[in-house]
C-alpha positions as CSV (number, residue, x, y, z in Angstrom):
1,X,84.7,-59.6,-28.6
2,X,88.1,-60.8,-27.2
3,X,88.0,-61.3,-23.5
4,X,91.1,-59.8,-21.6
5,X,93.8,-62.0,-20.6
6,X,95.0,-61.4,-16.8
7,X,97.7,-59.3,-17.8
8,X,95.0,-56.9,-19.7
9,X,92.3,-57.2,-16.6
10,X,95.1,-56.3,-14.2
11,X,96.1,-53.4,-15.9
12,X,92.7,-52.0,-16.3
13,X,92.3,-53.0,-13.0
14,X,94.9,-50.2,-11.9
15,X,93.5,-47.5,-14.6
16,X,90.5,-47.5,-13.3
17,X,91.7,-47.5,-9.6
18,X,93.7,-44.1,-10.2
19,X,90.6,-42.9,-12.3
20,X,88.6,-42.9,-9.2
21,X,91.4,-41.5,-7.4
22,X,91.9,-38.7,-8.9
23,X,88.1,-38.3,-9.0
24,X,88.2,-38.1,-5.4
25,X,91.3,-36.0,-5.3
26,X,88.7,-33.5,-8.0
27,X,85.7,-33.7,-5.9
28,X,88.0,-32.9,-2.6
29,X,89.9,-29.9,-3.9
30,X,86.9,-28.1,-5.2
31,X,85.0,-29.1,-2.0
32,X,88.4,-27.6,-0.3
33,X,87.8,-24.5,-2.5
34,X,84.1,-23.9,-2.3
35,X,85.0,-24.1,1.5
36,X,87.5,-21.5,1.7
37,X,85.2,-19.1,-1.3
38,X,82.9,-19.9,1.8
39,X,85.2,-18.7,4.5
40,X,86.0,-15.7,2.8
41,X,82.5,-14.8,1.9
42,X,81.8,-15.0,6.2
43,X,85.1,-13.0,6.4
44,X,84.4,-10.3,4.2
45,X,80.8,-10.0,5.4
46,X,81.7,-10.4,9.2
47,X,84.3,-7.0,8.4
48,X,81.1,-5.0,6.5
49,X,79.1,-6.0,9.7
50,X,81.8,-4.6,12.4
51,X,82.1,-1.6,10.2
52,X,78.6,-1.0,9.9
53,X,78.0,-0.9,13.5
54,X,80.4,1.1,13.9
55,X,80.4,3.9,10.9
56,X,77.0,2.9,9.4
57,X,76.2,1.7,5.6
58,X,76.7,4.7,4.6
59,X,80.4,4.8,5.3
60,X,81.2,2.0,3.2
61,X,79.4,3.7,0.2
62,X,81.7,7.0,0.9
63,X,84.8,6.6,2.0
64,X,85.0,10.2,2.1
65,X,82.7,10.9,4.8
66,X,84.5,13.1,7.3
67,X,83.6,10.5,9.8
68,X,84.4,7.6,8.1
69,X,88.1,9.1,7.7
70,X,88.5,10.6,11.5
71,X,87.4,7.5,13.0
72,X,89.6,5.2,10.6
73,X,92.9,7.7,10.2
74,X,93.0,8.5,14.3
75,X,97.1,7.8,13.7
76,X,100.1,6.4,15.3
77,X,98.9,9.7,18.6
78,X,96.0,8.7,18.5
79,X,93.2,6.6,19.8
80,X,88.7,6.2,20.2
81,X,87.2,5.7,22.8
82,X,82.8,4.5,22.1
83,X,80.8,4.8,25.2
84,X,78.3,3.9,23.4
85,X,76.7,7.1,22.4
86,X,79.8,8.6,20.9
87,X,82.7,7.8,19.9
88,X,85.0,10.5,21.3
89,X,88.6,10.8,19.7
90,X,91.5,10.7,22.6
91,X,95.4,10.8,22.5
92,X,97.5,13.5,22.9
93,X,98.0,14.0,19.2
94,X,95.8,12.5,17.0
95,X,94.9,13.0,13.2
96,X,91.9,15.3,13.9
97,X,92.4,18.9,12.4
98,X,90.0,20.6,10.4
99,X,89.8,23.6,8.8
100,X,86.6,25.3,7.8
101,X,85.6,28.7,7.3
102,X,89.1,29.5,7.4
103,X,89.2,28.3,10.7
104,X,91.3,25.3,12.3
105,X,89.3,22.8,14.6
106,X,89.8,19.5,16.4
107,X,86.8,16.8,15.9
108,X,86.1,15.6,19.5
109,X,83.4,12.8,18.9
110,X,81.2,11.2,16.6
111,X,78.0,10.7,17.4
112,X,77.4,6.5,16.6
113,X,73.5,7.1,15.8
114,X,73.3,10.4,13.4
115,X,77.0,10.6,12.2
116,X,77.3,14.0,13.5
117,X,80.4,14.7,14.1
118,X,81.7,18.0,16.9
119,X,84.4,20.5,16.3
120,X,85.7,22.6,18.7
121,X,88.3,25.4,17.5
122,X,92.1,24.3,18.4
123,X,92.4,28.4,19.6
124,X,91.0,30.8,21.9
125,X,88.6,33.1,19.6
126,X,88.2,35.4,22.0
127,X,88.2,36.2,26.0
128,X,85.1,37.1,27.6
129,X,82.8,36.8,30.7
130,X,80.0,34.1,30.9
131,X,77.8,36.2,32.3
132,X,77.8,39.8,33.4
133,X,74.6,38.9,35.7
134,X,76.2,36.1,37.5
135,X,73.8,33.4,35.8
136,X,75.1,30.1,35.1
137,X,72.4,28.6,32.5
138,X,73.9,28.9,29.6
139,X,70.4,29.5,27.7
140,X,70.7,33.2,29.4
141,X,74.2,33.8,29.1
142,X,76.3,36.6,27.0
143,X,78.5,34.1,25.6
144,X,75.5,31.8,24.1
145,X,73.9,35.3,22.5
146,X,77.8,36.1,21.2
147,X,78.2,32.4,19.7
148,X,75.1,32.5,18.1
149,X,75.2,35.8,16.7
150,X,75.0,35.9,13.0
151,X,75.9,39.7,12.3
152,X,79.6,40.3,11.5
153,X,80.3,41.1,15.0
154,X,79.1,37.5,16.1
155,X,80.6,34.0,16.3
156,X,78.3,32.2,13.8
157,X,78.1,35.5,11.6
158,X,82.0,34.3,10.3
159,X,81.3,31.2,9.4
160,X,80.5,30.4,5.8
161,X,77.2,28.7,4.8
162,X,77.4,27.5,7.9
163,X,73.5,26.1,6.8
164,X,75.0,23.6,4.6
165,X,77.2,22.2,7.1
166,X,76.2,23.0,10.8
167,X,73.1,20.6,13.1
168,X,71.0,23.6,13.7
169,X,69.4,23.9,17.3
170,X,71.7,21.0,18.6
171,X,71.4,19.8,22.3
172,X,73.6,21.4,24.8
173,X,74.1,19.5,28.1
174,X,74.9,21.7,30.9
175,X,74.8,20.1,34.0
176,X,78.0,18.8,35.7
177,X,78.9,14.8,35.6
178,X,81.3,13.2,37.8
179,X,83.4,10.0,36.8
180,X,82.2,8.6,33.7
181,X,78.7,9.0,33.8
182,X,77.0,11.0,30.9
183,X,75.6,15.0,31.6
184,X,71.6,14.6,32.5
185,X,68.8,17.4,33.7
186,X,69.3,20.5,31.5
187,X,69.6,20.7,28.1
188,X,70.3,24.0,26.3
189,X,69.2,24.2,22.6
190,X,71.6,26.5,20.2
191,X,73.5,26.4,17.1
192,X,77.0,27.0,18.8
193,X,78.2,26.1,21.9
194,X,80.6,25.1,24.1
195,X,82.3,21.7,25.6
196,X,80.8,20.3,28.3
197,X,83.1,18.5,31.3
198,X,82.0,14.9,30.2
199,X,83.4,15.8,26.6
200,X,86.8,17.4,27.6
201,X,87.3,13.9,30.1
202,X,86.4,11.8,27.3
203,X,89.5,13.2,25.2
204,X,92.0,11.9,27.8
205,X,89.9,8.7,28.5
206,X,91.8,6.5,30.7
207,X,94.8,9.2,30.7
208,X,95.7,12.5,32.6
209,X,93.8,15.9,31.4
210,X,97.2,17.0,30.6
211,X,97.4,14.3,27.5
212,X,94.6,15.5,26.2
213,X,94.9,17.2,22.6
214,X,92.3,19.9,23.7
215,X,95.3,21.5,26.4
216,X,96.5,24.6,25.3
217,X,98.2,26.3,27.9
218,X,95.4,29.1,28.3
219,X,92.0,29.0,30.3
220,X,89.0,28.6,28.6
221,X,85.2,28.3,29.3
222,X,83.1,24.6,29.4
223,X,79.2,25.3,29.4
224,X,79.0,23.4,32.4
225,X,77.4,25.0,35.7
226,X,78.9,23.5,39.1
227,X,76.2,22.0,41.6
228,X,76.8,23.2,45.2
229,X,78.2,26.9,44.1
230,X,77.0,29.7,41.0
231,X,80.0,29.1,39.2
232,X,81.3,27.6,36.2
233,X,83.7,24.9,34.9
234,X,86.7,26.0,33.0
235,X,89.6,24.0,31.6
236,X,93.1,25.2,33.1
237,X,96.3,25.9,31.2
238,X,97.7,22.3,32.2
239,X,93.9,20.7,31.8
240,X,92.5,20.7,35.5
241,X,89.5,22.0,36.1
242,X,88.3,24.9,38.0
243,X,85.4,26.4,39.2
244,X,85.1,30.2,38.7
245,X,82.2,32.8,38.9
246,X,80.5,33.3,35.4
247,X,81.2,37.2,35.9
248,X,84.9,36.1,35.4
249,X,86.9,36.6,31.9
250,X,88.2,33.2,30.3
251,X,88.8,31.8,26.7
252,X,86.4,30.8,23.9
253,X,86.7,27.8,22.1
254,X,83.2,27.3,20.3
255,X,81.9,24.2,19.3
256,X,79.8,23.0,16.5
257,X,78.3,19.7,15.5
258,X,78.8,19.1,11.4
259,X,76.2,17.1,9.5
260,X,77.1,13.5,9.0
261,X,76.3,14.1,5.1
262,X,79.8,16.3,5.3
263,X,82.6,15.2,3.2
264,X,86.3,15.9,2.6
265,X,88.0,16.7,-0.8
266,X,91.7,16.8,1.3
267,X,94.3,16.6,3.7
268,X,94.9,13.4,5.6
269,X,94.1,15.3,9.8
270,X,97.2,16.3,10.7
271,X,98.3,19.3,11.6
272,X,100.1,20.3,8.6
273,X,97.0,18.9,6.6
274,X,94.4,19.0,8.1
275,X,90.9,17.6,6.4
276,X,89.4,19.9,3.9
277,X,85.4,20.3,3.7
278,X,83.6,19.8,0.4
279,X,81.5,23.1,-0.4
280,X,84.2,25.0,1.9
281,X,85.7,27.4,-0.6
């Protein structure tokens, strides 16, 4: 074997210096890279967790969900606000038309638990009194027996398999609520209603009631019974609220809650084109 001269051990001296190196220089760009594969991974998996507690897993299986794409698609007009029950929609335009049953609606709220999401229609159906007796409980009143009729002469009669699409025997609150405290004490159960006084504030959250979407310029009737008179709360034509005697003759705008399982097939919730329902035909 011939033994290297100091010229030869020198120079193998340096090869093997830059071998290790760029050994080093290996073992730190892939650590570099599994790092950042790391990084991403908690990314990606922090973004399914925030939407997940806010839509549910189900939302990230179907995009399509009609409240996957109203709370996502709110638009430029538009804005949420989560009180941690619902997530009501708010802003003076936002992307949150719906037509079903031939009928246009606004989605006011999801609910964050079920998915359920409530529709009130954008126009006045019809003008009537509360109640002819002068009682303020919904449960007893004309307009409840009208919503919920299901003849052809009713409110729930015109809609169209309203089975596959409507929460049956939904909670009503009915009781007035000041500031932004949630309606307690009497629930009503039925399968149409109408907005309560909590639910039209929540669409103007932190805003004037005449920036909400809901304003329409015509007076119409909340559910909700006033606490130190028999009368009942209804929405002005600029949005303030009054207090008139159920005997009185105001706008209906009834109000449904869709299933969370309800999906769209089009439109992108504006006004122009507004979400169509799956099964809606």
């Amino acid at each position: 074997m011939r033994k290297l001269n100091n010229k030869g051990f020198a120079i193998s001296t340096v090869l093997y210096s830059l071998l290790v190196m760029a050994t080093l220089v290996l073992f730190l760009l892939l650590g570099n890279l599994s790092f950042e594969r790391r990084s991403t991974d908690d990314l990606v998996s922090n973004i399914e967790d925030e939407l997940n507690s806010l839509f549910g897993n189900q939302s990230l299986q179907d995009p399509n969900l009609l409240s996957t794409s109203l709370l996502l698609r709110v638009g430029e007009n538009g804005n949420t606000y989560n009180d941690g029950t619902d997530t009501f929609i708010t802003g003076e335009n936002p992307n949150n038309y719906v037509l079903y049953s031939n009928k246009i609606w606004r989605a006011v709220l999801i609910n964050n638990t079920t998915k359920t999401v409530k529709l009130v229609t954008e126009d006045i159906v019809s003008s009537m009194t509360f109640s002819s007796t002068g009682d303020t409980n919904f449960a007893n009143s004309e307009i409840k027996t009208w919503l919920n009729n299901t003849n052809t002469n009713g409110f729930l009669g015109s809609l169209k398999n309203y089975q596959n699409f409507i929460v049956t025997n939904s909670e009503w609150y009915i009781e007035v609520s000041f500031g932004n405290a949630r309606p307690e004490g009497t629930v009503v159960n039925s399968d149409v209603g109408l907005l309560n006084n909590y639910e039209f504030k929540s669409s103007h959250h932190d805003s004037s009631a005449s920036n909400s979407y809901l304003v329409n310029n015509k007076d119409w009737w909340t559910l909700t019974r006033w606490d130190v008179s028999p009368d009942i709360l209804v929405i002005g034509i600029t949005g303030g609220l009054g207090v008139n005697a159920p005997t009185g003759s105001y706008g209906v705008r009834p109000v449904i809650n869709l299933k969370s399982s309800i999906r769209i097939v089009s439109g992108d919730g504006t006004a122009s084109n507004p979400y169509k329902l799956e099964g809606d035909s």
